[in-house]
C-alpha positions in Angstrom: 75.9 84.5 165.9 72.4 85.2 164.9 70.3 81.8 164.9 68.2 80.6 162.7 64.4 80.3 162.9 62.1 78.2 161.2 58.4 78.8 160.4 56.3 75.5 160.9 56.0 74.7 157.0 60.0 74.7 156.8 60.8 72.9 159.7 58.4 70.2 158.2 60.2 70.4 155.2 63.9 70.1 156.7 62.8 66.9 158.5 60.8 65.6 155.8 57.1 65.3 157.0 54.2 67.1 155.8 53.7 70.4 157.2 50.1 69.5 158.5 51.2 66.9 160.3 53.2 68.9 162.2 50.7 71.6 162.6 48.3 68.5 164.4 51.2 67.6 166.6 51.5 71.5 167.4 47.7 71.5 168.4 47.2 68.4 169.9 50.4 67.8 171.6 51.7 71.2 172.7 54.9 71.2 170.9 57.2 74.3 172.0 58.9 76.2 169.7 61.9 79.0 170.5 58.7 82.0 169.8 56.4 83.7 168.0 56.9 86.4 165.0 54.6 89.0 164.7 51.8 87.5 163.4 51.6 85.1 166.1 53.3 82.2 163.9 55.3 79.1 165.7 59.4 79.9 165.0 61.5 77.0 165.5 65.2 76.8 166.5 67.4 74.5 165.4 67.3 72.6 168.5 63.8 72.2 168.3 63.8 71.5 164.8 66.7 68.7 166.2 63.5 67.7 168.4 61.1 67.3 165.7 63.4 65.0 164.1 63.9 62.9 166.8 59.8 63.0 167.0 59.6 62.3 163.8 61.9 59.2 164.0 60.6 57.6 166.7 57.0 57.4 165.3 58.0 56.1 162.4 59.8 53.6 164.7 56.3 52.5 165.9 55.9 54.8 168.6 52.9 57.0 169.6 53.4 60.4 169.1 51.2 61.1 171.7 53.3 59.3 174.3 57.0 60.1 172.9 56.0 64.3 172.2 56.1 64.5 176.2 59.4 63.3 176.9 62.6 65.5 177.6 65.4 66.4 175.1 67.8 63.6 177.2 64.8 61.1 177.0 64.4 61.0 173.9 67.8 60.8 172.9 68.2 57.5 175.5 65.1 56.1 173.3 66.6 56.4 169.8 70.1 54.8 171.4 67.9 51.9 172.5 66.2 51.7 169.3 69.3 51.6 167.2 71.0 49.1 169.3 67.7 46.9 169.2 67.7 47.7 165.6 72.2 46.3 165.0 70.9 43.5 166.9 67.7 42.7 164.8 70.0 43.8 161.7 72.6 41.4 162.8 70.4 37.9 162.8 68.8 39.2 159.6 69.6 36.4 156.3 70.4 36.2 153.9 73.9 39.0 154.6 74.2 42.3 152.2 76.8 43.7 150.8 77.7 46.5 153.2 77.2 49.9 152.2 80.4 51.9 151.4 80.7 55.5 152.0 83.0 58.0 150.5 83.5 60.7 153.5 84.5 64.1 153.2 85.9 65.4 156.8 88.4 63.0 158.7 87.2 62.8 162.1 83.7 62.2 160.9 85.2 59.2 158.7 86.6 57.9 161.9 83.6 58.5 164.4 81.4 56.3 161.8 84.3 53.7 161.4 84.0 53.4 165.3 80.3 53.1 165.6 79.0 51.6 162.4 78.1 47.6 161.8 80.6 46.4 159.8 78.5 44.1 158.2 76.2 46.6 157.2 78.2 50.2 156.9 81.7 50.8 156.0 84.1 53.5 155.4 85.7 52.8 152.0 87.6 55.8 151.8 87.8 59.2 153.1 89.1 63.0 151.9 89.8 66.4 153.9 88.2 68.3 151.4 85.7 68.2 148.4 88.7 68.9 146.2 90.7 66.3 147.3 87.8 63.8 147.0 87.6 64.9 143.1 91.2 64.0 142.3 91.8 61.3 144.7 91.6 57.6 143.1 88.6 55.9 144.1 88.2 52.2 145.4 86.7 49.2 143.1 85.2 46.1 143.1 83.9 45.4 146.8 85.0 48.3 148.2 83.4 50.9 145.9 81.5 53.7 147.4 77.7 54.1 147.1 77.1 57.3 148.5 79.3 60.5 149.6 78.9 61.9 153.1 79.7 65.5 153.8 81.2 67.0 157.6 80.4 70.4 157.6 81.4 72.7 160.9 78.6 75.5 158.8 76.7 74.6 155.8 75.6 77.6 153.4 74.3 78.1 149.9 77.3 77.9 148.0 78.9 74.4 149.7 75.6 72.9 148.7 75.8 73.7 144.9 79.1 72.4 145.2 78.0 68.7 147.5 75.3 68.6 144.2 78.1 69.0 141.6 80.7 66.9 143.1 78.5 63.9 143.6 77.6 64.3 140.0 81.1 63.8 139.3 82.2 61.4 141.3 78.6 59.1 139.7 77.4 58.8 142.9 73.7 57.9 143.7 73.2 58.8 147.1 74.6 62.2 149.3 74.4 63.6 152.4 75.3 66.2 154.9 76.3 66.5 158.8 76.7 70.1 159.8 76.9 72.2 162.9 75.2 75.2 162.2 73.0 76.2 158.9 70.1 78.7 157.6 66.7 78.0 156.6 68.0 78.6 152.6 70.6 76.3 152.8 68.4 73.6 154.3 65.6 74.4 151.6 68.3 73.6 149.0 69.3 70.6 150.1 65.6 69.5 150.3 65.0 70.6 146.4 68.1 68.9 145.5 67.4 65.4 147.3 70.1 65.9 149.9 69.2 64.8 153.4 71.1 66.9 156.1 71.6 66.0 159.6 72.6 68.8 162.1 75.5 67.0 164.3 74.7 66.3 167.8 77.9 64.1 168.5 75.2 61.0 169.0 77.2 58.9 166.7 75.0 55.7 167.0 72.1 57.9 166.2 73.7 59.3 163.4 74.7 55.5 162.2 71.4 54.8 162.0 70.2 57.9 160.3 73.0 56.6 157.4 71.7 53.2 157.4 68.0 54.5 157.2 68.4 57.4 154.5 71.3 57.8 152.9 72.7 54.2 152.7 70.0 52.3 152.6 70.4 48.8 151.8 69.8 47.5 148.6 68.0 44.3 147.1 70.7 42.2 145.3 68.0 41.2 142.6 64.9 43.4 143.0 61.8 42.1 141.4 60.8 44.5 138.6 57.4 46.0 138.9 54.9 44.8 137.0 53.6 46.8 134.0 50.5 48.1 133.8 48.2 46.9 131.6 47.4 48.5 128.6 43.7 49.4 129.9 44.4 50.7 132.7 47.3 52.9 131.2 44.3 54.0 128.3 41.4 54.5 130.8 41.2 58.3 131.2 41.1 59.2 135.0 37.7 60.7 136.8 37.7 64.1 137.6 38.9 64.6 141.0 35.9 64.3 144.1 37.7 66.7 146.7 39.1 69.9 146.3 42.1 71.3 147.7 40.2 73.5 150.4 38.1 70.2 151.3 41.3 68.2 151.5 43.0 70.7 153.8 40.3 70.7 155.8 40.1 66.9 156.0 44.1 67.7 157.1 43.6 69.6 160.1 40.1 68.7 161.4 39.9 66.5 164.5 38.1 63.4 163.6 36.6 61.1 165.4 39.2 58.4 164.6 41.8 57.9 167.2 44.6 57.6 164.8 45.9 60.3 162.0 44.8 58.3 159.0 42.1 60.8 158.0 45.0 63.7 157.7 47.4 61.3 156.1 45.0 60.3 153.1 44.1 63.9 152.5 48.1 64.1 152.3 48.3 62.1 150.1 45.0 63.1 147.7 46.4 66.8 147.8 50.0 65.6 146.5 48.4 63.2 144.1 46.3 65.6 142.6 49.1 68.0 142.4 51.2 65.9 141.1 48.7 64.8 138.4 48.3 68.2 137.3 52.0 68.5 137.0 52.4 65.4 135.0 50.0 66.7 132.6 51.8 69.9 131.5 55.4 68.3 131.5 57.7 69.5 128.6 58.1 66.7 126.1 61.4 66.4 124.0 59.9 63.9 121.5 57.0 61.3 120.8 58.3 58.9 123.3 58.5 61.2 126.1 54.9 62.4 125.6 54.1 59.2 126.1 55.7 58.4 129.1 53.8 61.5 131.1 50.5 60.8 129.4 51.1 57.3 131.3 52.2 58.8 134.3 49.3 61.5 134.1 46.7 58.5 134.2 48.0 56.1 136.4 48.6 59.1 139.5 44.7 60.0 138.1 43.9 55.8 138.5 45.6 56.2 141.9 44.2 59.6 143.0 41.0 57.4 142.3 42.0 54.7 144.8 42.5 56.9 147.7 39.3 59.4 146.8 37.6 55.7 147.5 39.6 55.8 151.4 38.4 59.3 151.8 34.9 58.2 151.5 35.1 55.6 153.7 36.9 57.7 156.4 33.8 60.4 155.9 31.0 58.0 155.9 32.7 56.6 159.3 32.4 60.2 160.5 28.8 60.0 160.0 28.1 56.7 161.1 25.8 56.1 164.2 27.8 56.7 167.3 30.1 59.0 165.8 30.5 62.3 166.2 30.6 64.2 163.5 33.5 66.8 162.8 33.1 70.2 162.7 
């Protein structure tokens, strides 16, 4: 079997961090990869895109990626086990209780392996099918017991089961999807991505892969959420500044090595670039009536209002670069 390789920008992508983030752990902290292609670009396997993950996890846990990006394959795998037993515990004492999550799962021994390792009071098995067929026609459970998401076991995931994940959660009305697989290809993966649908590849870590559930794909929910407070009418009105930065400034800003010790300065150029991009988007949105237009001429000011906000935390991140003492970044 020919294995896959991944190119830095879609091993970000599978994982879900931004590319240049990965690129500054690549620099800074010597992250292998399986080789190079011809122009001297980073491929990454699958296990190494398995590593990322795990990365990628842990410093979102808290941890340092400069202290974590060192460790063995084994070591990190003993870390996440002790963070998601810390985290049942912490879950455990937490008040008031949720509902726990159902899941509808599609492969039998996978329905059983979470059954085994998941906190009942937070994850549950509601009910389980052999196949995405039988999962169509079968009855489903109500009241309590309903399921929230659909959870896929997949020995090899390619293009065609994805469609099909996509269109059987539509039918089934379910929210939230997901897929465990063995072996896939970089198109596969990318699909999953544009449809919404996180993947895990299987590494028979079950308490790891509880936790990945309980994080993404079934997260818990509040029982009354507080709804977001509107807007007010001037600052949906107020037309947006142009924007300070441009896209080559920003990149730069993404991949430069600052004097800050931390990667703020690449995360808030992150986040201007997909601001910006997205308020360019917003603005040339199809429109199916009045009502619509009006919604993404909201949307187009308030990512312009908040594109704004962050221009404001760029400056301050330059004019630390240039304050006495500091050196400044070439």
């Amino acid at each position: 079997m020919v294995q896959s390789l991944f190119k830095t920008g879609v091993a970000a992508h599978i994982v879900g961090m931004p590319a240049n983030t990965l690129r500054v752990w690549e620099r800074r902290y010597g992250l292998k990869c399986s080789q190079l292609d011809g122009q001297g670009h980073r491929l990454y396997s699958a296990d190494d895109v398995q590593r990322i993950a795990a990365l990628r996890q842990l410093t979102l846990q808290g941890h340092a990626i400069g202290v974590v990006a060192g460790l063995s394959q084994d070591a990190l795998r003993d870390l996440l086990s002790t963070q998601d037993q810390v985290r049942e515990v912490a879950q455990a004492m937490a008040q008031p209780a949720l509902r726990p999550r159902q899941l509808l799962v599609v492969g039998a021994a996978l329905a059983t392996r979470i059954s085994r390792a998941a906190p009942r009071r937070q994850l549950r098995v509601a009910d389980s099918a052999s196949d995405l067929t039988a999962a169509l026609v079968a009855p489903r459970p109500t009241g309590a017991a309903r399921p929230d998401a659909l959870l896929l076991h997949l020995p090899s995931l390619h293009l065609p089961q994805v469609e099909d994940l996509a269109a059987a959660a539509a039918a089934l009305a379910l929210p939230r999807v997901g897929v465990v697989y063995g072996y896939s290809n970089s198109e596969a993966l990318r699909r999953c991505a544009e449809l919404g649908i996180p993947c895990w590849r299987d590494t028979h870590n079950d308490r790891s892969l509880v936790g990945w559930v309980l994080e993404g794909l079934a997260a818990p929910r509040s029982a009354s959420p507080t709804p977001a407070a509107a807007p007010s009418q001037a600052a949906a009105a107020a037309p947006p500044t142009p924007p300070q930065y441009d896209e080559s400034t920003l990149a730069d800003w993404a991949t430069r090595r600052t004097a800050v010790a931390c990667e703020c300065p690449s995360h808030v150029a992150e986040l201007l670039l997909r601001l910006q991009q997205f308020e360019a988007y917003s603005a040339d949105c199809e429109h199916r009536d009045d009502r619509d237009r009006h919604l993404h001429e909201q949307l187009h000011r308030l990512a312009g209002s908040a594109r704004v906000l962050f221009e404001g935390a760029m400056q301050l991140l330059a004019e630390h670069e240039q304050a006495p003492g500091q050196a400044a970044a070439h």
